[in-house]
C-alpha positions as CSV (number, residue, x, y, z in Angstrom):
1,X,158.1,27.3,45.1
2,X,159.3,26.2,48.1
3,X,160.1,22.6,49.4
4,X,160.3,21.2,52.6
5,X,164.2,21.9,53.9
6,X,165.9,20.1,56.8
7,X,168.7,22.5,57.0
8,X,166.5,25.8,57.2
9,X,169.1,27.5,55.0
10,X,167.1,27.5,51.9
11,X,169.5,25.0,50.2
12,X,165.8,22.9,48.9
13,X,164.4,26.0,47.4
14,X,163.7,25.7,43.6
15,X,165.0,28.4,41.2
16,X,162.8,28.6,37.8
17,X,164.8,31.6,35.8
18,X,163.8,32.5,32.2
19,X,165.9,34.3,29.3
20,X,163.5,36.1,27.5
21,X,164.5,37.4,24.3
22,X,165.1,36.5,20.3
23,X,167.7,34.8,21.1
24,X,170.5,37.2,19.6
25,X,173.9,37.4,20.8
26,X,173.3,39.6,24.3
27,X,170.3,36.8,25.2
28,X,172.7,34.1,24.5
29,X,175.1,36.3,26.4
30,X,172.9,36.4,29.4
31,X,172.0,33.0,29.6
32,X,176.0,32.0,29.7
33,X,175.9,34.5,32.3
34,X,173.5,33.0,34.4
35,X,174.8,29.7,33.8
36,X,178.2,30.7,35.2
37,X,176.6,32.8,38.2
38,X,174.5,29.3,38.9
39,X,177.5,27.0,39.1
40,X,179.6,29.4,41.3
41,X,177.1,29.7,43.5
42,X,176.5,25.8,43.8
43,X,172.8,26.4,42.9
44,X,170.7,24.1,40.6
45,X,167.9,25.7,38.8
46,X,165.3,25.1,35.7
47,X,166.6,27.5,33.0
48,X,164.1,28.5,30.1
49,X,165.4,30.3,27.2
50,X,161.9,32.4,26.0
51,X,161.8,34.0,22.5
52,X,157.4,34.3,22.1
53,X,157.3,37.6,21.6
54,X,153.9,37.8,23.1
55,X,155.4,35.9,26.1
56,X,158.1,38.5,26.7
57,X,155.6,41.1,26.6
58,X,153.3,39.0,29.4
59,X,156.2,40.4,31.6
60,X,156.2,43.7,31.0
61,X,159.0,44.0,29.5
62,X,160.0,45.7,26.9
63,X,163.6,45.9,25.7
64,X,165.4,42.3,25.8
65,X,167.1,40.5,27.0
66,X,165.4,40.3,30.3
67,X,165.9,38.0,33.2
68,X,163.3,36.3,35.3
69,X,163.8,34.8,38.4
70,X,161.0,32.9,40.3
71,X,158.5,34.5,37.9
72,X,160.1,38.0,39.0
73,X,161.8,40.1,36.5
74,X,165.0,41.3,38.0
75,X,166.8,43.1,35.0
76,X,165.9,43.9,31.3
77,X,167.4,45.9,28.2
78,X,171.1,45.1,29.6
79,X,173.5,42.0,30.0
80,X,174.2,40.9,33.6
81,X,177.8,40.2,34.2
82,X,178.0,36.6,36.3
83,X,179.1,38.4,39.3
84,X,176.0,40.5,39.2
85,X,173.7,38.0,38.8
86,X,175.1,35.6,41.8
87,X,174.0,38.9,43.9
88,X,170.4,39.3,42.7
89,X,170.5,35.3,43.3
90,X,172.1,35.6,46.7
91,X,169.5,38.4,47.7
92,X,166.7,36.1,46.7
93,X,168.0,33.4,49.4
């Protein structure tokens, strides 16, 4: 989702990323992860830790954690270093 931006350098967009997974140590992992990745890149965004397993599964995804952005999954069955996932967030721009 998309609001209106005065700049035009997509500074207004809004970032909705999910953690799906049980919750075990890689998901909590992950979601530090993203976290960190978020706050280097000065981004703001609505994080959503999701452990329904019939949820996860909604996605396609089958080995966890997983990592959604925008309703997009962008990895799954692997931790994202930080660094990695300021890229995928920084090719999403």
């Amino acid at each position: 989702m998309k609001r209106d931006c005065e700049c035009g350098d997509g500074c207004c967009e809004e970032l909705n990323i999910k953690i799906l997974g049980s919750g075990c140590r890689n998901c909590v992992t992950l979601a530090n992860n993203t976290d960190q990745a978020l706050k280097e890149l000065g981004l703001q965004a609505k994080v959503n830790k999701v452990t329904d397993l019939a949820e996860i599964m909604s996605y396609g995804v089958m080995s966890t954690p997983a990592l959604v952005i925008n309703e997009e999954v962008v990895s799954f069955g692997k931790v994202l270093r930080a660094k990695e996932i300021a890229k995928i967030l920084e090719q999403m721009r």
